[in-house]
N, C-alpha and C positions, 0 to 999 in steps of 0.2 A: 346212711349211704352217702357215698363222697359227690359231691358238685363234679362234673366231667369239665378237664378243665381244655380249653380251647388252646391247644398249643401251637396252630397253627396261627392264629390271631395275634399271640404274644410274639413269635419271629415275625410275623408282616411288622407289628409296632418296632421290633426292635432294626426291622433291613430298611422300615421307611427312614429310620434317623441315620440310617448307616451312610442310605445313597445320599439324603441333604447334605451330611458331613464331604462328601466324595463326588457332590454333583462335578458333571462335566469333567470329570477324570477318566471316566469309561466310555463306550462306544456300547450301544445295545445289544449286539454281541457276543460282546465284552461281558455286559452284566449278564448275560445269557449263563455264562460258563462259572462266575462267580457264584451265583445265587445257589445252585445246588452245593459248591462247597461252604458257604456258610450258614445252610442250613443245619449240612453236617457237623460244623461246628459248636451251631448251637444248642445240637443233642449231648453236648460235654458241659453247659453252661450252666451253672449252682443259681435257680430261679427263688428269691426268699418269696414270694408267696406262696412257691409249690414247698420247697423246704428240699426241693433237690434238684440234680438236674433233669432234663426229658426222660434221659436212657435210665437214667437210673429210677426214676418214677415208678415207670412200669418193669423195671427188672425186679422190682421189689415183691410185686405180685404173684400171688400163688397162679398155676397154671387155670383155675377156675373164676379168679378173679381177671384175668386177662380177657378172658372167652367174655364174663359177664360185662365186662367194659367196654369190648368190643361192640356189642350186642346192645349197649345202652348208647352209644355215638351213632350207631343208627338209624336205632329206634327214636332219638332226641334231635336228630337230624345236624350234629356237630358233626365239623369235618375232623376221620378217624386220621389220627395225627401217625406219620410214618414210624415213627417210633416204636409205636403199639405192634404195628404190623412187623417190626422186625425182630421184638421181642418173641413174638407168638411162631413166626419162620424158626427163629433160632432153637425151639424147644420140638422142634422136627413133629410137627403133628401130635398133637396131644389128644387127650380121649373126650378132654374140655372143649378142646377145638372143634373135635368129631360132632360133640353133643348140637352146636348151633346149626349143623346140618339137619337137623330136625328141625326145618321151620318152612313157614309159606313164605315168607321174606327173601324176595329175589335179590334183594342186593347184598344181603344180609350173607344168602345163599353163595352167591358170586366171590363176596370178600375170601367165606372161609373155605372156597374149594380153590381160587389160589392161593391163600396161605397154607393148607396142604400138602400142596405139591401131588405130587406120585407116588405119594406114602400109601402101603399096602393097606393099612390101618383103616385107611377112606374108601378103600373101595366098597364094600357094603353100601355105603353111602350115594358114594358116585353111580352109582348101579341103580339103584333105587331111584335117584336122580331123574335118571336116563327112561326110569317107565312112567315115572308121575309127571316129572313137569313139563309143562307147556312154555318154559321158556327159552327160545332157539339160540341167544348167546347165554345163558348157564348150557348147555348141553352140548357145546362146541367147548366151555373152560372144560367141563368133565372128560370130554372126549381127547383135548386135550393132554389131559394129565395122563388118562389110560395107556394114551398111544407111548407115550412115555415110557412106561413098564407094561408093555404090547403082550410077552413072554406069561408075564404073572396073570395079567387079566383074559387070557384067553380063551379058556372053559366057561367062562361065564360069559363073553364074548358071544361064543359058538351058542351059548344055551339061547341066548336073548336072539337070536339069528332064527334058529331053529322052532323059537316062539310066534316070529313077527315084531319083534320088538325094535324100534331105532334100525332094519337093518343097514340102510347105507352108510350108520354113525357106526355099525358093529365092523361092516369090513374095513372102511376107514381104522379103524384100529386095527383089526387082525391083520393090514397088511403092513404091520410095523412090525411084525413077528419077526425076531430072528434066527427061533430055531423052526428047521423045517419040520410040514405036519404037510400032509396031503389031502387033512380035509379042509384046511387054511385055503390052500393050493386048489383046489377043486372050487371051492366057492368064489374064488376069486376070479377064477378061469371063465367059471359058468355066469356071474354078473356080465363079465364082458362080454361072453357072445351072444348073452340075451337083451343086452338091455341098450336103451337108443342114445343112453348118455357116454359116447364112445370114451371124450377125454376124461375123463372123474375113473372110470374103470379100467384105463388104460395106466394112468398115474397111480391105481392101486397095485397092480399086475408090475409094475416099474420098482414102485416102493418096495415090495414084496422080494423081488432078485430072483427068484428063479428064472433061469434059463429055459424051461419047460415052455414057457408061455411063448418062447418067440416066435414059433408059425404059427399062432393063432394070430400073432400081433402084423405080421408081414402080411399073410391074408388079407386082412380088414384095409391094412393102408395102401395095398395095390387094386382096392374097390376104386369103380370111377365116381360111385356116388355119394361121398364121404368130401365133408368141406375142406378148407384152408387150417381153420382152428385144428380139426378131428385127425391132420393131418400130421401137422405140427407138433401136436400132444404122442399121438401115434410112434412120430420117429426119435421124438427123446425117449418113452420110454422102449423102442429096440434098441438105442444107444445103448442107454442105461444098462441091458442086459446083455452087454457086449454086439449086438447084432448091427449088420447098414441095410440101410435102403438107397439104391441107388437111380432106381428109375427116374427119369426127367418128369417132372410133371408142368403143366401150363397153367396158374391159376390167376392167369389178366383176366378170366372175367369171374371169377369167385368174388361175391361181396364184401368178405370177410378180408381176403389181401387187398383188395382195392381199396378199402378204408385202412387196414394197417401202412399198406403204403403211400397211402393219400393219393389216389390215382381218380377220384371222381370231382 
């Protein structure tokens, strides 16, 4: 088995000689804007100890060998070198790739469902995800990627709803839906008139574009009991769906505009 070779390590040795050469030429800034292209550079750079360049290192690699290298900069706790990750994007979700989503390893976890993407391929996975783990930023990357291809994952969406499973993560994505369905449309309708979190289901009902929703939406924000925030949220999404709100309202003693407009 190969030594995992630290390629970030070798570009720091090779950028610290770069800037001594170039001290006090740049503005920090300056090197700001530099360093990510001569990073990129030095993914074309022929390293004789590696016996190749970065990109070509790992493009040499079978799509199982990439997954398994991945999986060992991890596990060995070396930093997984951008290379890697671009080789493994480029090969659009492999089934190698698939595989390390079988693991309790939440970063491990995290790597390979952005490198992923919105690939159909993953969803089994991403789904699976979404009722096992206990971890709240892995299940916002999945949620993520779903909402992405909204259309494809949405039966299974509806199933996991229908279950009790994730539902506030499940509408979140269904109301990326772009072809209409009524039972999309109905769920979405009934979270907001039932539930106390007015802005999160109002912004779903918005995402969503149906027109249908907008006198349930006008209702809610001509309450008097309804805050500054719930308010705000409220009338982007009647914009959003073509609709106005016009009514004058007074919210000088709302806590909420008082602090956004620094009035206390």
């Amino acid at each position: 088995m190969k030594k995992l070779i630290d390629f970030d390590a070798l570009f720091d040795e090779k950028l610290s000689e770069y800037m001594q050469r170039n001290a006090g030429k740049y503005s920090e800034k300056q090197w700001e804007s530099i360093i990510p292209k001569l990073y990129k550079q030095f993914g074309d750079i022929n390293i004789p100890s590696v016996g190749n360049t970065p990109k070509g290192y790992f493009a040499d690699m079978s799509d199982e060998e990439l997954a398994d290298t991945l999986r060992r900069y991890v596990g060995e706790g070396v930093p997984v070198p951008d290379f890697l990750c671009k080789e493994l994007e480029r090969r659009e979700c492999s089934d190698a790739l698939i595989g390390l989503m079988d693991t309790d390893d939440e970063e491990l976890l995290l790597l390979a469902v952005n490198l992923a993407g919105a690939s159909e391929k993953a969803f089994d996975a991403y789904f699976r995800i979404l009722r096992t783990s206990g971890d709240s930023e892995l299940k916002d990357a999945v949620t993520e990627q779903l909402k992405a291809a909204a259309d494809v994952s949405k039966e299974r969406a509806l199933k996991f709803y229908e279950e009790g499973v994730e539902t506030e993560l499940m509408l979140e994505i269904l109301s990326r839906c772009k072809e209409r369905d009524d039972r999309v449309y109905s769920l979405l309708l009934n979270a907001f008139r039932t539930s106390n979190e007015i802005p999160m289901h109002a912004s779903y009902l918005a995402a969503y574009g149906d027109v249908r929703a907008l006198p349930a939406l006008l209702e809610v924000i001509d309450r008097d009991d309804i805050n500054y925030l719930e308010y705000q949220e409220l009338k982007y999404a009647i914009e959003a769906l073509g609709g106005e709100y016009t009514r004058e309202r007074d919210w000088s003693s709302d806590p909420y505009y008082r602090e956004i407009h620094n009035l206390d």
